[in-house]
N, C-alpha and C positions, 0 to 999 in steps of 0.2 A: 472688501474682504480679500485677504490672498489665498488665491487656488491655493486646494490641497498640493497639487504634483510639486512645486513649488516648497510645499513644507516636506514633503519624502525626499525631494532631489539633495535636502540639507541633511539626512539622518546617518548613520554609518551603514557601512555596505551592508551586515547582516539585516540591519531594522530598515533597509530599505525595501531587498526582497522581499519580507514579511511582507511590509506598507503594499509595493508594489502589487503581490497576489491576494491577499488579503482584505484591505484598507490600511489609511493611515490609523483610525481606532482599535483596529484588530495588532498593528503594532503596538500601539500604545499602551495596549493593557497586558499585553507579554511581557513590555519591558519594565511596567510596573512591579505585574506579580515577580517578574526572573530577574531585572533588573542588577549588575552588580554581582550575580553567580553564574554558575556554570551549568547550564541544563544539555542531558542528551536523551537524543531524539531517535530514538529505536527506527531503524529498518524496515519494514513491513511486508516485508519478504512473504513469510509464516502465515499473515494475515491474509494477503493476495494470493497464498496458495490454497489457505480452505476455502474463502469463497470460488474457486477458479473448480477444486475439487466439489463443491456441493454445486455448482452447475453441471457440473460432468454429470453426478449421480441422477439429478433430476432428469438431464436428459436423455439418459439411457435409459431411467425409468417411465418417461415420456415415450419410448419407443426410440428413439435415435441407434442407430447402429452404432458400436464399439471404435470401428474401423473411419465411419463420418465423426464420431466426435475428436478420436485420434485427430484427422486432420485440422479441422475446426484449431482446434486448440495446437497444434504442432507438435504436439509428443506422440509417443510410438503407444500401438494399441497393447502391449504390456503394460505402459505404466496406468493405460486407462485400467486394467482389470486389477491392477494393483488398489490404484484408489478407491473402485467397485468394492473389493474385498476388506477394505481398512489395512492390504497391507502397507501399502505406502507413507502414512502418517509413523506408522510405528517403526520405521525402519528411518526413515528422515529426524525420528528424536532420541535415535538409540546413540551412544556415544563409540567411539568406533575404535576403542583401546579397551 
């Protein structure tokens, strides 16, 4: 039988990365289902930012000081009480014209 790495090192550059992080099956069934069109692949920006904020709140409601999670997390204890208050969600999907 030939190694998988052997059947990835043959694929094109995107379907290899996949292969490469994924497996070679987890390519395989990408290129089936998307095969032949054009798929994109959103950002996760938004995503990484609520879960990032719903730690914040746990852990200030855990007792964590404002000022330690600021650091923790590298933003300034404004934006923490921002995210504390729900202002910051609403103020990051408001359109700015």
């Amino acid at each position: 039988m030939i190694p998988e790495d052997t059947h990835i090192a043959r694929l094109p550059e995107i379907m290899r990365i996949i292969a490469e992080g994924g497996g070679l099956d987890t390519a395989l069934r990408i290129a089936k289902e998307f095969g032949g069109g054009h798929i994109y692949i959103p950002k996760l920006d938004d995503f990484i930012r609520e879960i990032r904020d719903d730690r914040i709140r746990r852990e200030v409601e855990a007792g964590a000081t404002v000022s330690a999670v600021a650091r923790r997390y590298l933003i300034t204890e404004r934006q923490v009480y921002r995210i504390l208050t729900g202002e910051a969600s609403a103020q990051e999907t408001l359109p700015l014209s």
